[in-house]
DORO-105341 format. One record per residue (C-alpha): residue in three letters; x, y, z. Coordinates in steps of 0.5 Angstrom, whole numbers, plus 500, padded with zeros to 3 digits. Layout:
BEGIN
ALAXYZ
...
REM end
This chain:
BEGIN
UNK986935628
UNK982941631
UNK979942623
UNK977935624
UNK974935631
UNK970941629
UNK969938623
UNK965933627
UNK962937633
UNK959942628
UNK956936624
UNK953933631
UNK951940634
UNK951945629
UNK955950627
UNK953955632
UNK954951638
UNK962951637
UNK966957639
UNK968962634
UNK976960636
UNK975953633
UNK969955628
UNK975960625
UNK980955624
UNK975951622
UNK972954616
UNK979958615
UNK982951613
UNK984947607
UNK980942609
UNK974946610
UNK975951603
UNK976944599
UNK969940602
UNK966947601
UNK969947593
UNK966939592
UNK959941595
UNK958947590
UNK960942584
UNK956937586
UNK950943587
UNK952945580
UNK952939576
UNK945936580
UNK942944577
UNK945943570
UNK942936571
UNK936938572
UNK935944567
UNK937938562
UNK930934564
UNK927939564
UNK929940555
UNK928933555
UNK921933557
UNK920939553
UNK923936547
UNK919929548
UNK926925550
UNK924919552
UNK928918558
UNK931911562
UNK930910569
UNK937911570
UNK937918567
UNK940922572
UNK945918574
UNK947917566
UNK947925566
UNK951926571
UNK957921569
UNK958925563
UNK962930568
UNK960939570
UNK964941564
UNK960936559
UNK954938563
UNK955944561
UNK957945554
UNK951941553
UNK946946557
UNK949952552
UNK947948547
UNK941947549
UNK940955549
UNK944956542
UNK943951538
UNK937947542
UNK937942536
UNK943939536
UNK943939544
UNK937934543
UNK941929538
UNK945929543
UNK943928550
UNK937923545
UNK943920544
UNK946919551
UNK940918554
UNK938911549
UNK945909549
UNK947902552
UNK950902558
UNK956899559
REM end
């Protein structure tokens, strides 16, 4: 319960506002860690997302209007496998993001 109001009361009155009893308990608990965790994947896909436009555009890749959101539903580890592909073997990266991005969609 006290994770949860300090949850609240940081995100209306900011962090330093808390007192550090309830800022610790907040930040120590499991809720916490796991926001914590899901805010730095959606941090690592948008990145891996945008390094991917940034190949597209330099490879003359036509990209959709929905571009973004065709990306991100491919899932961080296939984002990731594709921005190594990308560096190694630049190619067969642009075969295949050519190919996600002019698929239909479903």
């Amino acid at each position: 319960m006290l994770v949860v109001l300090g949850t609240l009361a940081s995100r209306r009155f900011g962090q330093d506002r808390l007192s550090h009893y309830l800022r610790d308990i907040m930040i120590d608990s499991p809720f916490w860690e796991e926001q914590r965790a899901l805010e730095r994947k959606r941090v690592e896909v948008h990145e891996r997302v945008e390094t991917l436009l940034t190949f597209a555009n330099a490879r003359g890749i036509p990209q959709p209007p929905d571009v973004e959101e065709r990306l991100s539903h491919l899932g961080a580890a296939a984002l990731k496998a594709l921005v190594n592909k990308a560096v190694t073997t630049p190619d067969a990266a642009a075969t295949e993001l050519r190919a996600v991005l002019t698929a239909p969609k479903h």
